[in-house]
N, C-alpha and C positions, 0 to 999 in steps of 0.2 A: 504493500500500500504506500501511497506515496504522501507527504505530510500536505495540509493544506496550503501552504504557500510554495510553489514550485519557482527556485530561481537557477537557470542553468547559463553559466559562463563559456562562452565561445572563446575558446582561445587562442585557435588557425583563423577562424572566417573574421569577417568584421563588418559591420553595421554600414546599411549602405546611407541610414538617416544619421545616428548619430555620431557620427564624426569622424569614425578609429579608421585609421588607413588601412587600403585592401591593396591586392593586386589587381590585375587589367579586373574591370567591372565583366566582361561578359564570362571570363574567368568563374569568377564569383558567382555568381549566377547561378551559370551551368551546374556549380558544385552543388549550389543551396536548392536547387529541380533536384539532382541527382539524387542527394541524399533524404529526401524527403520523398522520391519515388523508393526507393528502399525501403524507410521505415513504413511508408503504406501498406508495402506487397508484405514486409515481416508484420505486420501489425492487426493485419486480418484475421492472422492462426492463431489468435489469443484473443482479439476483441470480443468484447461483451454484442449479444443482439442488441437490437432494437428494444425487442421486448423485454430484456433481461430483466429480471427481479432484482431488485434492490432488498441485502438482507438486515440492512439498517437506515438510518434518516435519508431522505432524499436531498442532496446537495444543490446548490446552483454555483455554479462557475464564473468567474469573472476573469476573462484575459485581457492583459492591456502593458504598456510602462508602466512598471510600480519603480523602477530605478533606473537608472540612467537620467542623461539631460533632458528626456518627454517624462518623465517620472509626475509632472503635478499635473498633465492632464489624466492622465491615470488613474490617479489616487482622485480627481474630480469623480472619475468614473464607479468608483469602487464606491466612494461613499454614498452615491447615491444606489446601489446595489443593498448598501449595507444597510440605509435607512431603510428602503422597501422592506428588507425581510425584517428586521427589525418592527415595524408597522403593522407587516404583515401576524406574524409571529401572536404579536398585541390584543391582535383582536379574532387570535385564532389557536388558542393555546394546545388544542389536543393535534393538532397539527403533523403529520410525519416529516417535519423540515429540519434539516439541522441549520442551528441559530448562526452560524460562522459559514461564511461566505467564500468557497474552496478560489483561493486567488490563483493566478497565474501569469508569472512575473514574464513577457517575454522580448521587454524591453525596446518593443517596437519593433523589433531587428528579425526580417523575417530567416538571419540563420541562425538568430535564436528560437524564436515561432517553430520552425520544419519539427526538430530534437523534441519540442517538447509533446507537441499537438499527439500521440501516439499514446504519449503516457497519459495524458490528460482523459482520452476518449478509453482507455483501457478502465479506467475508475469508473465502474457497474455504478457506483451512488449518484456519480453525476448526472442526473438525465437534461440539464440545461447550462448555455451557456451564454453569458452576457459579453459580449465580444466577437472578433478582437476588434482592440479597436483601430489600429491604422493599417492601411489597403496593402500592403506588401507583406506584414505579420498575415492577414487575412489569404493573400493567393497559396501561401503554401500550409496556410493551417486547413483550410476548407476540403479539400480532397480528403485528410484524414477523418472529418469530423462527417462527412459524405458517407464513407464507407460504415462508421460506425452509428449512424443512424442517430449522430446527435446535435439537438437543433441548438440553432444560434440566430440571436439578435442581435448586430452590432448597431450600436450607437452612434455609430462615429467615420465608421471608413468609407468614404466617400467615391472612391473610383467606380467608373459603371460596368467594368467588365467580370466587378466580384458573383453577379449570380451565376457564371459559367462553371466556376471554381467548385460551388457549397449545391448549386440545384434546390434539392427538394428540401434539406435542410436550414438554407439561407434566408434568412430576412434581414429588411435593413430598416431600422426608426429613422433615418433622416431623407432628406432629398441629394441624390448624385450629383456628380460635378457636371455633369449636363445641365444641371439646373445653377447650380452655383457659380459656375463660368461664367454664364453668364449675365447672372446677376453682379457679379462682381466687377465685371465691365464696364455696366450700365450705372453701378455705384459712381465709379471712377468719373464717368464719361458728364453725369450728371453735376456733379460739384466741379468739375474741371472748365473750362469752356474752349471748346474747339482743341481738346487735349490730344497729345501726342505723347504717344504711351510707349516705356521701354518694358521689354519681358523679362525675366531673370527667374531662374527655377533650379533645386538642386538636386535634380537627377533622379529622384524618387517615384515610385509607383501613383504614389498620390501629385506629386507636383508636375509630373509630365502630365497625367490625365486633365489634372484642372486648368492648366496651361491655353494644352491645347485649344479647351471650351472658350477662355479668354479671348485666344486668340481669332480663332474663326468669327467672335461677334463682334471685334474691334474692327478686323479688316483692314480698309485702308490707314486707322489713326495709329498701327503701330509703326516706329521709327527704325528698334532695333531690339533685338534680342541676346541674352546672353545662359549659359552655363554654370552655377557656379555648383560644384558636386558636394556632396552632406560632407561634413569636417573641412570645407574651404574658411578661415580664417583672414585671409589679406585681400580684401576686395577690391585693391588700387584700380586694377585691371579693370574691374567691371565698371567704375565708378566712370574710371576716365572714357570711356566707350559711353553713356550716359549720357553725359557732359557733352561730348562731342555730337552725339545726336540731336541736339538741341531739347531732349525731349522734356514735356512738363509735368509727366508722371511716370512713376514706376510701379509696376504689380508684380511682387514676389511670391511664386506659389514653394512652399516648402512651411518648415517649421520655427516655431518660436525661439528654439534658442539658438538658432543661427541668424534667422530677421535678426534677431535683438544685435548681434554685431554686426551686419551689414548696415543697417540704419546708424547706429552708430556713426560708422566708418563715412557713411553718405554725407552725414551732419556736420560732422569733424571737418569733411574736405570744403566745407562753405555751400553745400548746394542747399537749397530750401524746397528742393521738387518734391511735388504731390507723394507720398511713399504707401502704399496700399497693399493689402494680403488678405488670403483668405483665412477660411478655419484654423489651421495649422498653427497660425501664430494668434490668433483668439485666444490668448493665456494672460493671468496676473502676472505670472513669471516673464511673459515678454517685455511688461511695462519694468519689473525689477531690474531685469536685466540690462535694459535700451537706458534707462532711467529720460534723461530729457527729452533724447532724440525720440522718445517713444510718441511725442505731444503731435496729437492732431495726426496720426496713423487711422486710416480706414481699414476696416476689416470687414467678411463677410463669413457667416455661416448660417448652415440650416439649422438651428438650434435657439432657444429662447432661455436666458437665464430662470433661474428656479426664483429669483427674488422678482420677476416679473408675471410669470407662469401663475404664483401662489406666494407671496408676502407669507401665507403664515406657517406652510408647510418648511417654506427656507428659512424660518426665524426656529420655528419646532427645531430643524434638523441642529441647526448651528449650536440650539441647546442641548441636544443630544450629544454635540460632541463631533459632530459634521461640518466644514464649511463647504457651500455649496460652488462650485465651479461652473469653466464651461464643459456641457454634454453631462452638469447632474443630472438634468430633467430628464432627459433624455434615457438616460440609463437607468434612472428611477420608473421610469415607464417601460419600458424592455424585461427590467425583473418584475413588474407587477405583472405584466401579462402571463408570465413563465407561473407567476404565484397562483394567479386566477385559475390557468389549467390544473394544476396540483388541487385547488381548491374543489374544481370541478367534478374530482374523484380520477383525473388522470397522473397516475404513477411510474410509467415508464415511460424512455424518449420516443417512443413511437406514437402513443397516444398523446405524449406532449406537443409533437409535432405537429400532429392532427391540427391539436384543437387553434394553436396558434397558428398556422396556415390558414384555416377556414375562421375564425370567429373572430370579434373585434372585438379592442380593449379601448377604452375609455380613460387617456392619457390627460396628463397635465399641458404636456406639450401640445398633441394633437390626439385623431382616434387612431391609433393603430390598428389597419387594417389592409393585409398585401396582398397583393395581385401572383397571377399566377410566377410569376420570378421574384415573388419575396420582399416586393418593392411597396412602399408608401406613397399615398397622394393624399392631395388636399393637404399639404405643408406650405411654408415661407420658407424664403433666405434672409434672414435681414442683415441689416448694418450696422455698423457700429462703429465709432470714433473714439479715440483716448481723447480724453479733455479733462486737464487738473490730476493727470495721474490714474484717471479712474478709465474703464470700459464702460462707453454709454450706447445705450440704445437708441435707434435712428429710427426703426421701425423696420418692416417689409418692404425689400428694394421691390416698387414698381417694374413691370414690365414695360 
């Protein structure tokens, strides 16, 4: 049996988001498919059914960053996990649940994700998983969690090519970068006037996908585009390509604790141009990080803070001993639905599956209710600006 918090160290491979140097990328790659096509094909001569019986509490799962530099959207994710069953638990005590939340550390890094996903889906008590939450931990976890018949709702991974990976397994609580591209654009496009927009993306499963949506809606107002790969630190090169493009905004698809030094570095060099990003750097830890340069950042995601969602439920949790992030609600909605099935009288991942595929929950955020590839409608993108240090709400970028 494996302890509830699972954290497994890479110590050949290396992360393609946060930071640690690799060899050639397609290299890497090929390795992180390779060995996650192994642990599949070994994985099945042991894997629990669908149906398997659970001979003790029935667990829910949460995979996300719990450590590394994404580690606070993570830990956003987890606590709202934890509130849910928590909640849940409260007002349903004879419950076969167990109260402790089976974490899974995989640090975002999908050659950390491949190693673990095997063992994770071999634990018969898990029959749910809340996660993963970023799209490259997700392509290589999803095939494992396919074969063993256990469902998952991620909160948070935004590439649209995830329901190919997970199938009949996969649901997603938020809106894809098909949606958010180009909301994110039109963010831009709207505050800027007659803008002329540089691209900058750091190689990721998630920042090529969202990119691209950017860029196909921008069309003619982009000037240039640039590279800069996860663990890039000295952004001179990019800046000066910027600069020379004349252009009056920049949209970074990647994540927060790299935005936070490239703004920086933008701000340091004298430019004052527009600086905008999507979900990924949607974090407190960006503002900590960025500290000034962070002022007047636009951001986009599919997602509503829990302090706008429900004032009292985000005030409850923080008493509880929670503070709410981005993609709590979210993920507080994802474990409620997991709960409601359990509650239903569904006790293994097959009938969990069932029920969350075919029936609707009744979210904070939105209703959760997915179509036949796992997907949600009837959501927003909205916006959001740092102003005074804080994450504010803008509202739903119009179409």
């Amino acid at each position: 049996m494996l302890t509830p918090a699972i954290t497994l160290y890479a110590s050949l491979s290396r992360d393609t988001r946060t930071g640690k140097a690799l060899h050639m990328k397609k290299n890497r790659v090929l390795a992180v498919v390779a060995a996650v096509a192994i642990a599949t094909s070994s994985f099945v001569a042991f894997a629990p059914s669908a149906s398997a019986a659970c001979s003790s509490k029935l667990k829910i799962a949460y995979q996300g960053p719990l450590t590394g530099p994404e580690a606070a959207l993570g830990i956003n994710e987890l606590n709202g996990v934890k509130f849910a069953l928590k909640k849940f638990l409260a007002a349903n005590k004879s419950a076969n649940v167990d109260p402790v939340v089976y974490e899974v550390d995989d640090q975002g890094d999908p050659a950390v994700a491949g190693p673990i996903a095997p063992k994770v889906a071999a634990e018969e008590c898990v029959v749910a998983l809340v996660g993963p939450a970023y799209s490259g931990a997700s392509k290589v976890s999803l095939p494992v969690y396919l074969s063993a018949g256990l469902p998952i709702i991620t909160p948070s991974a935004t590439n649209p090519t995830l329901p190919s990976f997970g199938k009949s397994i996969f649901h997603r609580a938020v809106l894809t970068d098909d949606y958010q591209g180009p909301a994110l654009a039109r963010l831009v496009t709207s505050r800027v006037k007659n803008a002329k927009v540089f691209l900058v993306n750091d190689a990721s499963d998630y920042a090529v996908g969202l990119q691209k949506t950017v860029d196909i809606t921008l069309a003619g107002r982009v000037v240039g585009k640039d590279v800069t790969p996860t663990g890039t630190t000295d952004f001179t090169a990019t800046i000066a390509k910027i600069k020379k493009s004349k252009a009056t905004a920049v949209i970074y698809s990647g994540y927060f604790s790299q935005a936070a030094v490239f703004v920086k570095q933008l701000r340091d060099s004298g430019s004052k141009i527009v600086f905008a990003s999507g979900d990924g750097t949607l974090d407190n830890q960006f503002i900590k990080l960025a500290r000034k340069a962070a002022e007047g950042v636009l951001l986009s995601a599919p997602a509503i803070p829990m302090e706008t969602a429900s004032p009292k439920l985000a005030a409850e949790m923080v008493k509880a001993g929670w503070k709410p992030g981005v993609y709590t609600t979210e993920s507080y909605d994802a474990a409620n639905f997991f709960l409601e099935a359990i509650k239903a009288g569904n006790t293994d991942r097959a009938s969990i599956n069932k029920y969350v595929s075919t029936q609707s929950s009744k979210g904070l955020s939105k209703v959760l209710k997915f179509d036949a590839d796992g997907e949600v409608s009837g959501a927003d993108v909205n916006g959001f600006v740092i102003k005074n240090g804080k994450i504010v709400l803008l509202g739903a970028i119009k179409a």
